[in-house]
C-alpha positions in Angstrom: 38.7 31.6 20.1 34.9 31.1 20.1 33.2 28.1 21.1 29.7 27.5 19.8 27.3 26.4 22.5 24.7 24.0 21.9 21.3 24.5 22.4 19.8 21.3 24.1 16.4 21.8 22.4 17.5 21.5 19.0 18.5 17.5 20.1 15.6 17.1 22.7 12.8 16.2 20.4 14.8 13.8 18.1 16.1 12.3 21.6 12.2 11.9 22.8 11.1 10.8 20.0 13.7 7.7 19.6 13.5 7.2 23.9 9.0 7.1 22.9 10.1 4.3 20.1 11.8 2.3 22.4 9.1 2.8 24.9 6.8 1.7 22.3 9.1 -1.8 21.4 9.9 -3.0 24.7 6.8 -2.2 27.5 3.9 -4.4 26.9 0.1 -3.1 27.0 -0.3 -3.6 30.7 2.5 -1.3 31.9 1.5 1.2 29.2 -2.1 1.1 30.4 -0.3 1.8 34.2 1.8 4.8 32.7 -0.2 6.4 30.4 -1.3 9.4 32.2 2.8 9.7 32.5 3.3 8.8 28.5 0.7 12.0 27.9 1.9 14.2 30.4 5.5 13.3 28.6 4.2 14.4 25.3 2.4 17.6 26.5 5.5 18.5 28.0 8.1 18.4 25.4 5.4 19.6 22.5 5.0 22.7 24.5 9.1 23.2 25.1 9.1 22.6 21.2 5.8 25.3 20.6 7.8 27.6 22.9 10.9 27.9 20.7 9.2 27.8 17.4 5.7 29.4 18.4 3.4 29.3 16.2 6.0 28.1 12.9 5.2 24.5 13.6 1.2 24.7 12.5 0.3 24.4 8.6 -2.5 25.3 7.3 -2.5 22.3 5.3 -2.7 19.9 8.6 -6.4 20.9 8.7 -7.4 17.5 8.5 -5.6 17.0 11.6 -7.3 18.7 13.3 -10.7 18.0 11.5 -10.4 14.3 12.4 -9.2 15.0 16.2 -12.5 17.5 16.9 -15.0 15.1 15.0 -14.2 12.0 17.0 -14.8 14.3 20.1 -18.5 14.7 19.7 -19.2 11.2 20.4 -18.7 12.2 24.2 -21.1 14.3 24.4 -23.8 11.4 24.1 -22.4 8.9 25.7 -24.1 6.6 28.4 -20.4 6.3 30.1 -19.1 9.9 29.5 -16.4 9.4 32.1 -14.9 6.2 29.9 -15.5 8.0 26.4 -13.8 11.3 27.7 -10.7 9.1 29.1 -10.9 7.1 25.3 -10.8 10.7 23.4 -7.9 12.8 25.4 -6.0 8.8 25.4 -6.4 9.0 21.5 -6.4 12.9 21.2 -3.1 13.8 22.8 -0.6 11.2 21.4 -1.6 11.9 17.6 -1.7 15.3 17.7 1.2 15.7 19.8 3.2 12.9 18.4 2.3 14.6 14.7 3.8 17.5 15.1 6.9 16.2 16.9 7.6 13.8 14.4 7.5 16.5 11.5 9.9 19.1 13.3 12.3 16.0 14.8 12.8 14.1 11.5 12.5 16.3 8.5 16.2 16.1 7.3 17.6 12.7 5.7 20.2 12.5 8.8 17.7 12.3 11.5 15.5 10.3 9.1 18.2 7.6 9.1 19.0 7.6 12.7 14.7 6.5 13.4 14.9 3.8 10.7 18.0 2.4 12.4 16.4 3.0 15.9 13.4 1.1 14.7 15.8 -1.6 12.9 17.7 -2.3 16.2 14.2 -2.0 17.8 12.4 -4.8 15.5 15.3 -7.3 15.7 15.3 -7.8 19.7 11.3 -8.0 19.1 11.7 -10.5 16.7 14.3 -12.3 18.2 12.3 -12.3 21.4 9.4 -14.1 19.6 11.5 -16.5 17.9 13.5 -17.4 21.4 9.6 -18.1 22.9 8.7 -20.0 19.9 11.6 -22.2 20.3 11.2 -22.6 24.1 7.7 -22.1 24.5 8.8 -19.7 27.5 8.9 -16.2 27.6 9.7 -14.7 31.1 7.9 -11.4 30.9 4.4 -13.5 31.7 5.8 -15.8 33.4 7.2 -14.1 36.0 6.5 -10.3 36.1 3.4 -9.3 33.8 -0.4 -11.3 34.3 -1.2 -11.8 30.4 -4.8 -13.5 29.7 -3.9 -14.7 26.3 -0.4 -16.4 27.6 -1.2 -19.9 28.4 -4.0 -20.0 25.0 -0.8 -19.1 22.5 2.4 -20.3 24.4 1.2 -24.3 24.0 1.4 -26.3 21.0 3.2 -24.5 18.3 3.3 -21.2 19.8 2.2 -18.2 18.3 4.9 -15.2 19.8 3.7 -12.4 21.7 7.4 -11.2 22.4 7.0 -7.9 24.0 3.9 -6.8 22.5 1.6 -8.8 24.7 -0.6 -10.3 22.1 0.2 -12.4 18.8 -1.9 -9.3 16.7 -0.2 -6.7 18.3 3.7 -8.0 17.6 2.6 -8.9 13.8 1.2 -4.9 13.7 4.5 -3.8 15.3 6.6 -5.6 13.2 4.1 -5.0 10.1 5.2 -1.0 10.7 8.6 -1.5 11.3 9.5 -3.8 8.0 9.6 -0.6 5.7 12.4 0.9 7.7 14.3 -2.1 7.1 14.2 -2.3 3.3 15.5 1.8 3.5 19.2 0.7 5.8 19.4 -2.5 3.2 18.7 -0.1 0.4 21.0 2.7 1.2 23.1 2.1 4.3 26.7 1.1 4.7 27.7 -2.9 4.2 27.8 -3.2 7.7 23.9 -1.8 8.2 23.2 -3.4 5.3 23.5 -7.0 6.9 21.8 -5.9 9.9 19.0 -4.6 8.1 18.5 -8.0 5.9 18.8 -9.6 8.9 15.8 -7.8 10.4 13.7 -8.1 7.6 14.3 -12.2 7.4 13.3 -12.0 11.2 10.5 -9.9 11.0 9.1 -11.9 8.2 9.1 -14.8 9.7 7.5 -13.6 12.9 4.9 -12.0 11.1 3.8 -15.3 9.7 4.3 -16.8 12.9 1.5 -14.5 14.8 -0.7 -16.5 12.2 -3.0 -13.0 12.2 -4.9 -13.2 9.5 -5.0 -9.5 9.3 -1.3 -8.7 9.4 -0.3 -11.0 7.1 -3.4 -9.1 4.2 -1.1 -6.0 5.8 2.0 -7.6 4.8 0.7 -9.0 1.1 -1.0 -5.5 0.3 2.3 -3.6 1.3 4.2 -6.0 -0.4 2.2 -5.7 -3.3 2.4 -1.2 -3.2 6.1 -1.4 -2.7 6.8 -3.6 -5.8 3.8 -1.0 -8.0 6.1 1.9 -6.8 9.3 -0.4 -7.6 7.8 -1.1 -11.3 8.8 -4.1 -10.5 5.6 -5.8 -12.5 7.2 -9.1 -13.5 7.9 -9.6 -9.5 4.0 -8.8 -8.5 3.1 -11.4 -10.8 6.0 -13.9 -9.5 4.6 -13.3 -5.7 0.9 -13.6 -6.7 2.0 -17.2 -7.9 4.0 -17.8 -4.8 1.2 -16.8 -3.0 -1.6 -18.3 -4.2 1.1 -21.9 -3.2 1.7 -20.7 0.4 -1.8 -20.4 0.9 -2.8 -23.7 -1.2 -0.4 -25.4 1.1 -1.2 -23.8 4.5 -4.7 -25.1 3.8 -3.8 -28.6 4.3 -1.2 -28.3 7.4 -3.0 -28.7 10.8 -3.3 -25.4 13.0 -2.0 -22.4 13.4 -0.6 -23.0 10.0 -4.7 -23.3 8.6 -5.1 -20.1 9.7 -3.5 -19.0 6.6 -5.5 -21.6 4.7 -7.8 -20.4 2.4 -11.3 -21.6 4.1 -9.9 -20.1 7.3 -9.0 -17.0 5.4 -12.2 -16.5 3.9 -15.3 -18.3 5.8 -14.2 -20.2 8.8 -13.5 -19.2 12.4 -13.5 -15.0 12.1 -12.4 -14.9 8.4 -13.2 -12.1 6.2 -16.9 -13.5 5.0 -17.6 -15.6 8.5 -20.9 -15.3 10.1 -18.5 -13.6 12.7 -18.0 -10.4 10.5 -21.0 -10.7 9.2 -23.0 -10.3 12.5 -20.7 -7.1 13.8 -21.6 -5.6 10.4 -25.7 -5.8 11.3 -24.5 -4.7 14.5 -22.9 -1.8 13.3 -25.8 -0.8 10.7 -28.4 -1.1 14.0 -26.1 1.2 15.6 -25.6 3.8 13.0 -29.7 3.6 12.5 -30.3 4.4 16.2 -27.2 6.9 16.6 -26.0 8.0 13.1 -24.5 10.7 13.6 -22.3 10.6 17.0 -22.5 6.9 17.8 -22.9 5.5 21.1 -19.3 6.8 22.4 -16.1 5.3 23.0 -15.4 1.8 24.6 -19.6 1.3 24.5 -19.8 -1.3 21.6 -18.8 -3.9 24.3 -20.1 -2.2 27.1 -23.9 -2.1 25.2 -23.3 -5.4 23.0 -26.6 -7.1 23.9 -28.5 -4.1 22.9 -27.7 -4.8 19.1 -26.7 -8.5 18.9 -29.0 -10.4 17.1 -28.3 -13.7 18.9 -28.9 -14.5 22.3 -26.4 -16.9 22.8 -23.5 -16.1 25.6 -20.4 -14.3 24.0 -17.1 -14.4 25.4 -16.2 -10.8 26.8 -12.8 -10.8 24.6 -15.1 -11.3 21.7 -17.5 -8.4 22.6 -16.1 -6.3 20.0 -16.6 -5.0 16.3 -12.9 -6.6 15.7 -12.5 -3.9 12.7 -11.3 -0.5 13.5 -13.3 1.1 10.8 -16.3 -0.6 12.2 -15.5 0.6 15.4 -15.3 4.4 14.6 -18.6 4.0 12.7 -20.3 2.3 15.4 -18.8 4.5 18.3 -18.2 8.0 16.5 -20.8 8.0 14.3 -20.9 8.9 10.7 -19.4 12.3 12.0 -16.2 10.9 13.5 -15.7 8.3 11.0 -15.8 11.0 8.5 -13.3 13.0 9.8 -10.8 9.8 10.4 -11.3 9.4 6.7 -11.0 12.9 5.6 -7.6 13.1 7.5 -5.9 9.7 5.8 -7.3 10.7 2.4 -5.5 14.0 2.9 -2.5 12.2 3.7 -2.2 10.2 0.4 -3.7 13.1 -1.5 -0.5 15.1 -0.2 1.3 12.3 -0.3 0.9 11.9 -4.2 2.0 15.4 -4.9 5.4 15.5 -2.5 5.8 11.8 -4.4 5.7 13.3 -8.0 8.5 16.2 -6.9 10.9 13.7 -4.7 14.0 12.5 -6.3 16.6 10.2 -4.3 16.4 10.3 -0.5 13.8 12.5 -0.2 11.5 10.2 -2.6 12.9 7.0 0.1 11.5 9.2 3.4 8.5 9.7 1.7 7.7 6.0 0.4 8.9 4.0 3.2 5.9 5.1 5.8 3.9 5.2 3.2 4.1 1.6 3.0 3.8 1.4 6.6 0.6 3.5 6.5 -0.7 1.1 3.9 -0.4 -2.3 6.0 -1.9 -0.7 9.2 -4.7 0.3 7.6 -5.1 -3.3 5.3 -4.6 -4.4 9.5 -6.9 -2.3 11.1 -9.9 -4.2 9.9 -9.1 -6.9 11.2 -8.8 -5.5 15.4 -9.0 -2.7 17.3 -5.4 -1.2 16.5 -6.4 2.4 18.3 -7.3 0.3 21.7 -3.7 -0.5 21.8 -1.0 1.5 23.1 1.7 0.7 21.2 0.8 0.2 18.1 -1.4 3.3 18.4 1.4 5.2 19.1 3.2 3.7 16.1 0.7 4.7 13.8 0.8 8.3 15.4 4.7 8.3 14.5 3.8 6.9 10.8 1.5 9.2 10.0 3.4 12.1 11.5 6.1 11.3 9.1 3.9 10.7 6.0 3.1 14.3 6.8 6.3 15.7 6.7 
């Protein structure tokens, strides 16, 4: 009789990948800033066990962009006044896409493994979600008050409390959750009745904590995502029902006292960092006297706070937390240049340009892997101009693993 051994690498990237997720969920920003010499070193590692066994099989030529994006947002260091904190920025940002990319497209190109990350992620977003519900309810939540410092703890965890959960910040858990809600709506859509209910469960939960963060720029994630899935659905009638229902919610949070005015529409549009505020307004001239001065490099990562005053226009005090562009795609512009910004948007308009053709030839579950982080791809982005997603670990990381499999 023969036995058929096992080869341990052909599970070891599926098994990092899923451990990386649940790194991701469950270890706040802090303890990933502590470890992430480790987290990279981690990557490194098991990208080159996986390059070892399928050498050079794992590189397409059509993941050019890749590679177009990760060497234009490199030049930036070169002119740097702080070339020590922009070269620490780039290999940060550098190694978990690229590595993360390419792990994701070998770990999870069949439907089975597929499945197994969407219920990884589904298991993952409902102890999240609960978590933030739980400190809602209590106003309590024992990771800051016992083991991690956060800054932002004692601002959102009085009066009615905006969750941070796990995710350190009320932003960052509506991002997280934002990219985990399309998994969701694959186990209700095709998994057993059992997975079923735990799926609808999670996407009631997550829902709820999303509006709950009161970030204005998760919940444009959520609506535009909302909005893609029903297009792709046909479901027209619905997009016209959850305009209505929109247009109400936001009618309504207008008139309820905070967080809820958040929401509002004055607060949504002009008022207190909304999308037409002096606020944006002022990191836009910022951003334009950058790109005048340095147009084509920028003036290197992590420097638009660090040279603030140089481009501000008013002399008033700002807060440090608020020395920022507070738009991601202000932030390339402004710290890569037109160069680097370029190349970020060569390499997403690759994606959906790829995208679009796989999309035409799918049929059943191979048409489900490809729109589900599509949709997740869709509300990061609608999110990213609204905060620095790519200063955050985790949801950096998440985006890495979304676009990874949006390239497969």
């Amino acid at each position: 009789m023969k036995f058929k051994i096992l080869n341990p690498l052909e599970y070891l990237n599926t098994t990092f990948i899923i451990a990386l997720f649940i790194w991701i969920s469950f270890f706040p920003q802090p303890i990933q800033e502590k470890y992430h010499l480790f987290t990279n070193i981690s990557l490194v590692f098991i990208f080159l066990i996986i390059f070892a066994k399928k050498r050079f099989s794992i590189f397409k030529l059509n993941d050019y962009p890749l590679c177009i994006f990760l060497v234009t947002i490199s030049i930036n260091v070169l002119f740097a006044q702080q070339k020590n904190i922009a070269f620490k920025t780039y290999w940060d940002l550098a190694i978990p896409m690229f590595c993360i990319y390419y792990l994701m497209k070998e770990a999870f190109s069949s439907e089975k493994r597929f499945d197994l990350l969407a219920k990884t992620i589904c298991l993952s977003s409902i102890f999240v979600s609960l978590g933030g519900i739980l400190e809602s309810l209590f106003r309590y939540n024992p990771i800051y008050e016992h083991f991690i410092r956060n800054p932002y703890y004692l601002r959102y965890i009085t009066g009615f409390v905006r969750p941070m959960s796990t995710q350190f910040n009320p932003v960052v858990l509506g991002s997280y959750l934002l990219g985990a809600l399309p998994f969701n709506f694959l186990l209700f859509k095709q998994g057993r009745p059992s997975f079923r209910l735990l799926a609808a469960m999670a996407i009631v939960l997550n829902v709820v904590v999303i509006i709950f963060t009161f970030s204005r720029g998760v919940f444009l994630g959520l609506i535009v995502m909302i909005i893609f899935y029903l297009f792709m659905q046909r479901k027209y009638r619905l997009i016209f029902t959850f305009f209505i229902g929109l247009v109400l919610f936001i009618l309504l949070c207008s008139y309820l006292p905070y967080p809820f005015n958040r929401l509002g529409k004055e607060q949504m549009m002009v008022e207190n960092r909304g999308i037409l505020s002096d606020y944006r307004f002022t990191r836009c001239a910022m951003t334009w006297r950058i790109i005048k001065e340095h147009p084509l490099a920028g003036l290197g990562f992590q420097h638009f706070r660090s040279r603030f005053y140089e481009y501000s226009p008013s002399n008033y005090n700002v807060p440090y937390e608020f020395m920022i562009a507070d738009n991601m795609y202000l932030t390339l512009l402004a710290e890569t240049g037109i160069i680097g910004a370029l190349g970020f948007f060569i390499f997403i308009g690759m994606l959906f340009t790829r995208w679009l053709k796989k999309i035409k030839e799918a049929n059943g579950d191979r048409k489900q892997m490809l729109l589900i982080p599509m949709f997740a791809l869709i509300g990061l982005l609608v999110n990213m101009g609204a905060y620095e997603l790519f200063y955050w670990a985790n949801p950096y990381m998440f985006f890495c693993v979304i676009c990874g499999l949006v390239g497969l």
